[in-house]
C-alpha positions in Angstrom: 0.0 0.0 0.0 1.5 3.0 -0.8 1.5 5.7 2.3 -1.1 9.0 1.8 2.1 10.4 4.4 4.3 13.2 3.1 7.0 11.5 5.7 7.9 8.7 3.2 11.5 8.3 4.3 10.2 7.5 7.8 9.6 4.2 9.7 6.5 2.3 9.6 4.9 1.8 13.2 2.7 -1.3 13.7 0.0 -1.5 16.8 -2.2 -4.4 18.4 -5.4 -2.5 19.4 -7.4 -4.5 21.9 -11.3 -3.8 22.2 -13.3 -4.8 24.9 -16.1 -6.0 22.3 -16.8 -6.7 19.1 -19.1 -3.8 19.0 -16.4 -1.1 18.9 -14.9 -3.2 15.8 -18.0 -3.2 13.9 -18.7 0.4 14.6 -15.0 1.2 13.2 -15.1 -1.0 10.1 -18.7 1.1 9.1 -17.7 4.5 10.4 -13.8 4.2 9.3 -13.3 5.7 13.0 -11.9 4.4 16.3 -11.1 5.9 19.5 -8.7 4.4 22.4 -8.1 5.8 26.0 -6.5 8.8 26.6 -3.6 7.1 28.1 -2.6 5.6 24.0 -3.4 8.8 22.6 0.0 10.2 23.3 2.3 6.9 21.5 -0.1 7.2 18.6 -0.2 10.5 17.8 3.7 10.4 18.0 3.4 7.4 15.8 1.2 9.0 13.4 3.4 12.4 13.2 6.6 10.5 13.1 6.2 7.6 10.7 5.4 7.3 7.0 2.6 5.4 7.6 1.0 3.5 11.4 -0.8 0.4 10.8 -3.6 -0.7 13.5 -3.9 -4.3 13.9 -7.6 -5.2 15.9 -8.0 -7.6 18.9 -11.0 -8.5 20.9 -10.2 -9.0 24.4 -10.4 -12.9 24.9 -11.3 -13.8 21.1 -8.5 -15.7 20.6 -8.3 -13.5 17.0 -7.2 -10.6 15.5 -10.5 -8.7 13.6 -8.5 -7.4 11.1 -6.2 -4.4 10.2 -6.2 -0.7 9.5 -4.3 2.2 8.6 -4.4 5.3 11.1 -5.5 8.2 8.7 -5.6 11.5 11.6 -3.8 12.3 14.5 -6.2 12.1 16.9 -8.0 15.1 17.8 -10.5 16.4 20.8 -13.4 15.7 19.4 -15.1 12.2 21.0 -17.8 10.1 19.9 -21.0 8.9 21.4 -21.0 5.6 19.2 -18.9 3.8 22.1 -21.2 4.9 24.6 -18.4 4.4 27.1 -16.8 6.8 29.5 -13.0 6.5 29.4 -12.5 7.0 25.8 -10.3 10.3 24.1 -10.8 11.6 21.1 -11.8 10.4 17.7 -9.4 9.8 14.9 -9.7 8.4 11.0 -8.4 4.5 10.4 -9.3 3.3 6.7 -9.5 -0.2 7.0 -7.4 -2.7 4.6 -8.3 -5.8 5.9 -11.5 -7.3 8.1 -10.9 -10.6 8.5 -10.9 -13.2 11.7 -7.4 -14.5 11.6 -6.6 -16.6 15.0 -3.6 -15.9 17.2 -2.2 -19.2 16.1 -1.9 -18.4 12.5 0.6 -15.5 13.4 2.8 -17.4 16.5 5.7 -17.1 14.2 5.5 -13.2 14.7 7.5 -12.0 17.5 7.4 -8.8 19.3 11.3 -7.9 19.9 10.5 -4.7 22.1 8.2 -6.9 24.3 10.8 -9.8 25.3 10.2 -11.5 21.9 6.8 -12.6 23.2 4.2 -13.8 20.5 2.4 -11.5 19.0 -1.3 -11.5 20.3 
């Protein structure tokens, strides 16, 4: 995929972003939107600002799957959504989804996160 970034001659930055439910996934993959907790908004921004291009890669708490995968398309701003319906959340931002497809954990145990102890990635 070639980056919509002016910042092609930076890294690429990969994220796992875990949802509580599958709710939140549906809602993004109609709405091409997501929002995290304030507490992420920070790395991904940085991400987003500093990189040519910062894929998302979407995880239901417990599923046993990853959802599918997206690219981050804002920063995020201040504005928040009501669609989560769930207090906690920052502010929206873009993701225009590439992929939405159930692939298990086990499919990917070869991938291994080397800034988290080379654990699997999951």
């Amino acid at each position: 995929c070639k980056s919509p970034s002016p910042r092609q001659n930076m890294p690429v930055r990969y994220f796992i972003m875990k949802s509580s439910n599958l709710q939140n996934i549906d809602i993004s993959q109609q709405k091409g939107i997501w929002s995290t907790t304030p507490r992420n908004e920070q790395k991904l921004n940085g991400a987003f600002w500093e990189s040519s291009v910062v894929y998302l890669i979407f995880s239901v708490q417990g599923s046993g799957c990853f959802q599918g995968f997206a690219r981050m398309g804002s920063a995020i701003g201040c504005e928040r959504s009501q669609d989560w319906g769930s207090a906690g959340f920052g502010g929206v931002f873009k993701v225009d989804w590439i992929r939405k497809e159930v692939i298990p954990f086990q499919f990917a145990h070869h991938l291994l996160n080397l800034w988290n102890d080379s654990k699997k990635v999951q």
